[in-house]
Backbone as a ProteinNet text record, in pm:
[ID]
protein_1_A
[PRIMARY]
XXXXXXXXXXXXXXXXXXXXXXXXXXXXXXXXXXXXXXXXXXXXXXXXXXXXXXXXXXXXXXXXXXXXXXXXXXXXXXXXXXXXXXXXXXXXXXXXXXXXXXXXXX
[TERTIARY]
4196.3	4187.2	4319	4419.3	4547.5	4571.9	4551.2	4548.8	4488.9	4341.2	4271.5	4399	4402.6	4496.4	4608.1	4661.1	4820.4	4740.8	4705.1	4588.7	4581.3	4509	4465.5	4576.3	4695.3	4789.6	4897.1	4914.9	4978.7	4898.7	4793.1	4684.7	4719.6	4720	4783.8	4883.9	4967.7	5127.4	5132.8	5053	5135.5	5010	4888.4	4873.3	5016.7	5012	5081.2	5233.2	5272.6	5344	5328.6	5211.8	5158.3	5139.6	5101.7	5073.5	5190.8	5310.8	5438.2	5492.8	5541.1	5659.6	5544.1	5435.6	5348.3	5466.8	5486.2	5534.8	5690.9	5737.7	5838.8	5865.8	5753.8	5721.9	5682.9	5597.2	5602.5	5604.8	5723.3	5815	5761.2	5683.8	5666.7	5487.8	5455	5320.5	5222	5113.6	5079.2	4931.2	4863.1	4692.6	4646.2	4738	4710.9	4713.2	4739	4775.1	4620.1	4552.4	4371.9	4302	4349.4	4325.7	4382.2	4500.1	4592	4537.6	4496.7	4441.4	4308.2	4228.3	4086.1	4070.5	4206.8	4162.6	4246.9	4282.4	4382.8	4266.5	4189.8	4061.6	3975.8	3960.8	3840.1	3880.3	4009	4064.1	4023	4047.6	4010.4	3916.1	3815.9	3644.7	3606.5	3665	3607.2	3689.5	3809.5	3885.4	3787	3735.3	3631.8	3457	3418.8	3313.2	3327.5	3469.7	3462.7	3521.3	3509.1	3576.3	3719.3	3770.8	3926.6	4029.9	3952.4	3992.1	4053.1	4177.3	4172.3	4102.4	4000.7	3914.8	4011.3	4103.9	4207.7	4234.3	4264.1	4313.3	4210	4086.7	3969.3	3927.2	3890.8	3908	4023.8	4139.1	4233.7	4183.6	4157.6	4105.6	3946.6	3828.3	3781.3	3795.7	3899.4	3934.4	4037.8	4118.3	4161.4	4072.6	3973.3	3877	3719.9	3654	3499	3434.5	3465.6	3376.7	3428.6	3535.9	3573.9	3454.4	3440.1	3342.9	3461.3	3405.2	3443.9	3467.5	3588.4	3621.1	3652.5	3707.4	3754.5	3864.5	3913.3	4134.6	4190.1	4136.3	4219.4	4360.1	4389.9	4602	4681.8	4567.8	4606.8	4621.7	4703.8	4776	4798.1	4704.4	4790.7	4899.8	4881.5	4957.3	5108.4	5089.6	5235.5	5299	5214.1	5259	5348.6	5288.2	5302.1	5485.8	5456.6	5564.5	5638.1	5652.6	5748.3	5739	5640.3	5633	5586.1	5607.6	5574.8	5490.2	5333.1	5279	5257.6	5296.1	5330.6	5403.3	5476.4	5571	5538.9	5457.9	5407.6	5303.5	5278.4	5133.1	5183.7	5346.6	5389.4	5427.2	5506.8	5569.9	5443.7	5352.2	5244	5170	5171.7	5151	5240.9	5380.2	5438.3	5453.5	5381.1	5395.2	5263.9	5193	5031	5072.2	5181.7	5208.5	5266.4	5333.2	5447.2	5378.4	5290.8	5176.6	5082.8	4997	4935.6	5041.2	5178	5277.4	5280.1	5282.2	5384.3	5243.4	5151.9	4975.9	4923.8	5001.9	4958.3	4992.3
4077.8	4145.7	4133.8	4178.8	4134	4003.7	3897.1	3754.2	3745.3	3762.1	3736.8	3803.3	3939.1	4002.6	3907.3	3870.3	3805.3	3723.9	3637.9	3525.7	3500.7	3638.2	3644	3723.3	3755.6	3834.9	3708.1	3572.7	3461.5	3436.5	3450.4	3349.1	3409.3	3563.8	3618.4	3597.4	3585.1	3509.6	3403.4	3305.9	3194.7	3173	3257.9	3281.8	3333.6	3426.7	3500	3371.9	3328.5	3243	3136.6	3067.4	2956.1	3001.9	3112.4	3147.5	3188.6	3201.8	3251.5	3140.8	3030.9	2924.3	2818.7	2774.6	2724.6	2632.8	2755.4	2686.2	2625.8	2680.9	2596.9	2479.7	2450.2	2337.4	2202.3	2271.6	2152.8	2264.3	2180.7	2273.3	2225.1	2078.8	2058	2098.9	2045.2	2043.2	1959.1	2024.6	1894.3	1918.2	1861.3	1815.3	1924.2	2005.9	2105.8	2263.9	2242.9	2400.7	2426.1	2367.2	2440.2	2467.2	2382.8	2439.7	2588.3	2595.2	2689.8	2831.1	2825.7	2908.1	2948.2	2837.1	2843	2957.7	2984.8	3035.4	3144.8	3135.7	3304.1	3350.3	3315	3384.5	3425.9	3328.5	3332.6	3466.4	3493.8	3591.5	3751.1	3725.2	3824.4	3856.9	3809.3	3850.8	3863.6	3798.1	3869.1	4031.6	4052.7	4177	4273.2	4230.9	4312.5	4341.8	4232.5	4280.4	4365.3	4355.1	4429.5	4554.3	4634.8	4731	4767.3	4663	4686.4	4640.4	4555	4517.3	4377.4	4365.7	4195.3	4142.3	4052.5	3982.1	3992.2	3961.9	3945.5	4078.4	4111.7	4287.5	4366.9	4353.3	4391.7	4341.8	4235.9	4159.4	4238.4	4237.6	4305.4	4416	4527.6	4648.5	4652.5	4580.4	4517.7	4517	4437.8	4388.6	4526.8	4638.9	4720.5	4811.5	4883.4	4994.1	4870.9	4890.8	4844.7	4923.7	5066.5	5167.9	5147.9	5047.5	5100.3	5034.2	5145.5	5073.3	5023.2	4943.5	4901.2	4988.1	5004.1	5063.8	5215.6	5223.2	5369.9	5368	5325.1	5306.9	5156.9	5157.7	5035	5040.1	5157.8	5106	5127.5	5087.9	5081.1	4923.6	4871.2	4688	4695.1	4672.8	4652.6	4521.7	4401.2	4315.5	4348.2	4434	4469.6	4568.5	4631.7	4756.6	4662.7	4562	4480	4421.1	4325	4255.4	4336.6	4425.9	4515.6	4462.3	4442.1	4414.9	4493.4	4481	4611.2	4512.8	4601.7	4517	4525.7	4600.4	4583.1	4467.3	4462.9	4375.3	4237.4	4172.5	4055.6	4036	4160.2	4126.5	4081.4	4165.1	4139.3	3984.6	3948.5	3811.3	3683.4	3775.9	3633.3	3601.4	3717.9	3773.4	3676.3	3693.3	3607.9	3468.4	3407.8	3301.9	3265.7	3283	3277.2	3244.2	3349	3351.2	3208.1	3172.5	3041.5	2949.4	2948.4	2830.5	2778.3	2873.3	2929.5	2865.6	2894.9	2906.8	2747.1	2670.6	2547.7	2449.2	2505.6	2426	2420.3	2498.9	2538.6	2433.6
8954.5	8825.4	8748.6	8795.8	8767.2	8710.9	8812.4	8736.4	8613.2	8613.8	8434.8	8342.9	8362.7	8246.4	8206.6	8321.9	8303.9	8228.2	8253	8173.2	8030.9	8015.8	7855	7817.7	7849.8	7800.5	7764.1	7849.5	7814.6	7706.8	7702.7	7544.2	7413.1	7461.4	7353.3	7311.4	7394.5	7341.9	7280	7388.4	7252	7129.6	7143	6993.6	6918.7	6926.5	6839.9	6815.4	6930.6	6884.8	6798.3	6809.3	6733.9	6596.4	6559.4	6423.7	6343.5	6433.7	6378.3	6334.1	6451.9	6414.6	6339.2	6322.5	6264.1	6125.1	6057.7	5932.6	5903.9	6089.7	6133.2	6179.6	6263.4	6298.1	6180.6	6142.5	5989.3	5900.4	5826.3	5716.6	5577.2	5604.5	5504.9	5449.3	5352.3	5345.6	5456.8	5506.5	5603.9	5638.7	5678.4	5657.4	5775.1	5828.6	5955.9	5859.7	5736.9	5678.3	5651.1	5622.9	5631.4	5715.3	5847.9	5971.4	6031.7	5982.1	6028.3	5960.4	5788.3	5706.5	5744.6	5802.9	5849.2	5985.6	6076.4	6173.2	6177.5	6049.3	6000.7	5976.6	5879.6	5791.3	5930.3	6019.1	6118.4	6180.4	6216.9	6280.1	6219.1	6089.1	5957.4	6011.4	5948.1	5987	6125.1	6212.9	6361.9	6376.2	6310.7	6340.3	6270.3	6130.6	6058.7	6177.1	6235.1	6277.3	6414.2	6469.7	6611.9	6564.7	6426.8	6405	6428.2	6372.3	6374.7	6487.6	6550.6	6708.3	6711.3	6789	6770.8	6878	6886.1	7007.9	7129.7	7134.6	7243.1	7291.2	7252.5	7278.7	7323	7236.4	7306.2	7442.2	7503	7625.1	7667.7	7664.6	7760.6	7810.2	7734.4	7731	7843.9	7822.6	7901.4	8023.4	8075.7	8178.2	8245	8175.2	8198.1	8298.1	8198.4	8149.9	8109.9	8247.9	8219	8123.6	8114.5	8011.9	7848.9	7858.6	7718.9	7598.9	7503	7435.3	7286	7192.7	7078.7	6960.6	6974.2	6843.5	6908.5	7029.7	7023.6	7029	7057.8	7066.3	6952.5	6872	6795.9	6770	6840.6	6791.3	6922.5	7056.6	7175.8	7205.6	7200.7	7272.5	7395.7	7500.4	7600.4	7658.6	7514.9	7542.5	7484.6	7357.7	7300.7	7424.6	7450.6	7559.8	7682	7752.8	7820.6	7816.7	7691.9	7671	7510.1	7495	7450.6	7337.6	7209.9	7096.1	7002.4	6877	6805.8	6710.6	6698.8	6660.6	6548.6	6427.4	6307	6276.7	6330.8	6306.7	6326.9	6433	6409.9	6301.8	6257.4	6205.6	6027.2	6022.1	5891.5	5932.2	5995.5	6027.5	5977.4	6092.6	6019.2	5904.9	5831.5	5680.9	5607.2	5625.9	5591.1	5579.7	5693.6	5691.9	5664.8	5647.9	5590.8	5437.3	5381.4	5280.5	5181.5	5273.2	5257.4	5282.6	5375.1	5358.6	5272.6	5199.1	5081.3	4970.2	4969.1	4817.8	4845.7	4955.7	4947.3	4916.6	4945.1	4910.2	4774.3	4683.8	4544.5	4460.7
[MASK]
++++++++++++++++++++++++++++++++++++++++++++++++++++++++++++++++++++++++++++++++++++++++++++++++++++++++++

């Protein structure tokens, strides 16, 4: 049980990483920014249909707590909890860079 978590708690990471340095990696304009926008948005609307949940986080929770149902703790992370992140704070970071991706495509 332990293992899966570690698991999907690495997936979560280097999501969260991939969506961060994204616009570091190519700085410039590049044929990957609609892909990159495509699965920001995708992210959007699955957070909207699981009631406020990120898919990932939900699965953690899951794998925590078999009873947990959807949508009763949405500002419980057990991956931020985990690896000591504040999750405002990524969520502005990638805001940001969503942002700069969007500006440099215009």
């Amino acid at each position: 049980m332990n293992y899966l978590l570690t698991t999907v708690q690495i997936i979560h990471k280097l999501n969260d990483l991939i969506s961060i340095f994204y616009i570091f990696c190519f700085p410039k304009k590049s044929k990957y920014d609609i892909y990159m926008l495509g699965y920001i948005l995708l992210l959007l609307v699955l957070r909207h249909f699981l009631k406020g949940e990120c898919l990932i986080s939900y699965i953690e929770k899951i794998i925590i707590n078999k009873n947990y149902k959807l949508g009763d703790d949405i500002t419980y992370h057990p991956y931020n909890k985990k690896y000591n992140i504040y999750n405002n704070l990524i969520y502005y970071i990638k805001s940001l860079c969503m942002y700069f991706i969007i500006l440099r495509n215009l």
